[in-house]
VOSE-623252 format. One record per atom (N, C-alpha, C, O): x, y, z. Coordinates in steps of 0.05 Angstrom, whole numbers, padded with zeros to 5 digits, always signed. Layout:
XYZ
...
% end
This chain:
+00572-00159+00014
+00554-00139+00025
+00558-00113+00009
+00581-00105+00005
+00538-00101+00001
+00539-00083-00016
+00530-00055+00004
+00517-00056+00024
+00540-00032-00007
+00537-00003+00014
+00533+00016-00005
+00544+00019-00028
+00517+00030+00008
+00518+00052-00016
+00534+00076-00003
+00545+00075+00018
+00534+00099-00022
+00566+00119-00033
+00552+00136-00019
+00529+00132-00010
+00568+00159-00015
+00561+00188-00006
+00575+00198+00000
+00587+00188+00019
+00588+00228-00012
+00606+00241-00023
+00607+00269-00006
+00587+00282-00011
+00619+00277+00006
+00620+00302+00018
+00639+00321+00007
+00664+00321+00004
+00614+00342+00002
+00631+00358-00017
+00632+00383-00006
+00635+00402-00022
+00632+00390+00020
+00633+00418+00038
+00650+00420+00044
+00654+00442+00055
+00676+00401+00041
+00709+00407+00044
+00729+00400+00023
+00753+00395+00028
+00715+00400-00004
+00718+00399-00027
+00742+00413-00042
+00733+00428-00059
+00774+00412-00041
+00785+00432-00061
+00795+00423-00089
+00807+00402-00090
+00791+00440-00113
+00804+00441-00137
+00828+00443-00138
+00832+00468-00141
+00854+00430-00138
+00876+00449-00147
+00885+00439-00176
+00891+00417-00185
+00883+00463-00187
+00895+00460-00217
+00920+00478-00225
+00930+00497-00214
+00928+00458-00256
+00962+00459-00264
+00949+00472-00280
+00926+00477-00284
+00988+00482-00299
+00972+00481-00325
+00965+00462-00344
+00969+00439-00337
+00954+00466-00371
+00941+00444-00392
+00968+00424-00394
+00961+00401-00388
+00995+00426-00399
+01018+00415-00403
+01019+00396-00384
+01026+00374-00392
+01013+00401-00353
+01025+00386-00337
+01009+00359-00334
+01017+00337-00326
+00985+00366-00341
+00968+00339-00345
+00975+00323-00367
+00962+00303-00373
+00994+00330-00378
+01004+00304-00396
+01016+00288-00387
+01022+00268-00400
+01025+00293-00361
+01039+00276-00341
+01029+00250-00343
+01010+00244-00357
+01046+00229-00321
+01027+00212-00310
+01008+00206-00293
+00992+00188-00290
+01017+00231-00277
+01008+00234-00244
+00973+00242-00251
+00965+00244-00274
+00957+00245-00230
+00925+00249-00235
+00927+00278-00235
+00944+00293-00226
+00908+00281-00247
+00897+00303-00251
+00889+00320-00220
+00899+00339-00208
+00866+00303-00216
+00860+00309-00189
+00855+00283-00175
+00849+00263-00189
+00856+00281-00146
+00849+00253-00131
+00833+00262-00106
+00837+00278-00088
+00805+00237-00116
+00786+00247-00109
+00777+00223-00076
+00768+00200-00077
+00783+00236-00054
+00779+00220-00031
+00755+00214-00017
+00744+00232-00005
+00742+00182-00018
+00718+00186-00015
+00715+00163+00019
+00728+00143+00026
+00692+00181+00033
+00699+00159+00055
+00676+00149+00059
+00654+00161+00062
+00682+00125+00058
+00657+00094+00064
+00650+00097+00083
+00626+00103+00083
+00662+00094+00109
+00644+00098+00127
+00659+00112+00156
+00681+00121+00151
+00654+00114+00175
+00667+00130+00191
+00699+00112+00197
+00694+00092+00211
+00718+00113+00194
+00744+00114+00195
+00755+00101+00181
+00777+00092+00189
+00746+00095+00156
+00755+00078+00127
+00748+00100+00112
+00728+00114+00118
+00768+00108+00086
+00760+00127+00073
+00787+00112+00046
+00806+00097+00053
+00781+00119+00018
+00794+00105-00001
+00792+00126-00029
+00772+00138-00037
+00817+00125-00039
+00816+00148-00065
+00814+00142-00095
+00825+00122-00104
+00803+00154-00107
+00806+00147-00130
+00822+00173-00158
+00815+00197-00157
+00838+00165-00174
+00859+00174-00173
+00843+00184-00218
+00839+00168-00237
+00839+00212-00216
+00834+00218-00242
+00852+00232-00265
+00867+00252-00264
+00845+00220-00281
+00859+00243-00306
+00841+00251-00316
+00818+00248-00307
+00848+00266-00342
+00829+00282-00356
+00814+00270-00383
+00795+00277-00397
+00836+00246-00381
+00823+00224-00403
+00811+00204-00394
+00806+00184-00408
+00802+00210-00358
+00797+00173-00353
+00765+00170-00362
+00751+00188-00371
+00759+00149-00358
+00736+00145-00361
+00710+00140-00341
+00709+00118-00329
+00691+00158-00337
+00678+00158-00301
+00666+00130-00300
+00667+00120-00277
+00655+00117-00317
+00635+00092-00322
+00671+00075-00308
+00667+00066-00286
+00690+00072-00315
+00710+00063-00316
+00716+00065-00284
+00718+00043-00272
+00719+00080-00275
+00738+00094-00257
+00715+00082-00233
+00720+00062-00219
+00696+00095-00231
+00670+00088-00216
+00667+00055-00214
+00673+00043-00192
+00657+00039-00239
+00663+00012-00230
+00686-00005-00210
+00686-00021-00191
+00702+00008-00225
+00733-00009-00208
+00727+00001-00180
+00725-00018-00164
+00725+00024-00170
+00729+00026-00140
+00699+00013-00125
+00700+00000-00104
+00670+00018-00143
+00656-00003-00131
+00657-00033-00121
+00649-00045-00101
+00671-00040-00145
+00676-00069-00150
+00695-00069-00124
+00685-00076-00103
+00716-00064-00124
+00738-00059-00097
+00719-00054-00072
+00723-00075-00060
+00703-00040-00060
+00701-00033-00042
+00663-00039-00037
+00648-00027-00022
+00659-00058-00052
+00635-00073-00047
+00609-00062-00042
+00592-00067-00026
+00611-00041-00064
+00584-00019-00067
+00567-00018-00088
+00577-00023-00110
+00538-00012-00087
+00524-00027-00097
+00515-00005-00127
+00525+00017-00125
+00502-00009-00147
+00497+00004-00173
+00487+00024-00165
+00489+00043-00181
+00476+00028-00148
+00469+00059-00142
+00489+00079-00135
+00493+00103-00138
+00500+00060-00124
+00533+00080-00120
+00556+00085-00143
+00571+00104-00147
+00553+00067-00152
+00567+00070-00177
+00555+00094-00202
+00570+00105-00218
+00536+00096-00202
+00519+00121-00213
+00528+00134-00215
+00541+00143-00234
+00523+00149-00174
+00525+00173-00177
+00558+00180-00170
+00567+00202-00177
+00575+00157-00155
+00602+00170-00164
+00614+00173-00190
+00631+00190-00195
+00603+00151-00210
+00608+00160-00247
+00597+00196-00259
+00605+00206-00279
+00577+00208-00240
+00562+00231-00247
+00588+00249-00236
+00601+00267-00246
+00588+00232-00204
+00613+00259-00196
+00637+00261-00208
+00647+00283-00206
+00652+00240-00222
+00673+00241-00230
+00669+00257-00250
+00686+00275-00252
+00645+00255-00271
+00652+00268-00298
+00639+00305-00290
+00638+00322-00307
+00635+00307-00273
+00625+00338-00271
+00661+00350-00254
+00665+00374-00255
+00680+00334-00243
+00706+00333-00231
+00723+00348-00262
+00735+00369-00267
+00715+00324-00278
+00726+00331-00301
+00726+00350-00317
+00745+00363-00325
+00700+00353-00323
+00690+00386-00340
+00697+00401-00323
+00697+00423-00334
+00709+00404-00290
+00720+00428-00283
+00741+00438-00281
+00749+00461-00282
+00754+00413-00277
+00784+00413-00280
+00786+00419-00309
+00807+00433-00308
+00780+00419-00332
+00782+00421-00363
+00780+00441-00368
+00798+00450-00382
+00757+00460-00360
+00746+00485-00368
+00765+00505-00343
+00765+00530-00346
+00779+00495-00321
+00796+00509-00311
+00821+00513-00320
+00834+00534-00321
+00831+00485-00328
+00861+00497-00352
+00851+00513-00374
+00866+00532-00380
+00826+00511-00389
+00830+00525-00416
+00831+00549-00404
+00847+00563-00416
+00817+00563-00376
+00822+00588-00368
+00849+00606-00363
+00853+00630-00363
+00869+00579-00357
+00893+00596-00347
+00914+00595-00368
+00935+00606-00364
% end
């Protein structure tokens, strides 16, 4: 059974390191998305991952359909350009 995505972003926070600490292994940021009312599942980013990447695997996992995979690949990589353009700031 396939479901489609939808992302709530009105309780949305950024927290960022500095550029160094993302060399870690730990994510960058982790991004929690909930399926449907009392199931909710994360997906865990760096700054090198890949959204086409990152996006498949949790579709594939959580049995959601190409439209969902889209637009969570859109949200991951706009996640990314902010988190990126917020270390070069600090």
């Amino acid at each position: 059974m396939e479901r489609d995505l939808s992302l709530n972003n009105e309780n949305e926070t950024l927290t960022f390191a500095r550029m160094e600490d993302f060399n870690k292994k730990e994510p960058s940021y982790i991004m929690t998305i909930e399926l449907e009312r009392g199931k909710s599942d994360i997906i865990q980013i760096h700054l090198d991952s890949s959204p086409d990447e990152l996006a498949f695997e949790f579709c594939k996992k959580n049995h959601l359909n190409l439209k969902a995979m889209q637009f969570l690949s859109s949200e991951i990589e706009k996640l990314i350009v902010k988190i990126t353009i917020q270390c070069k700031k600090s």
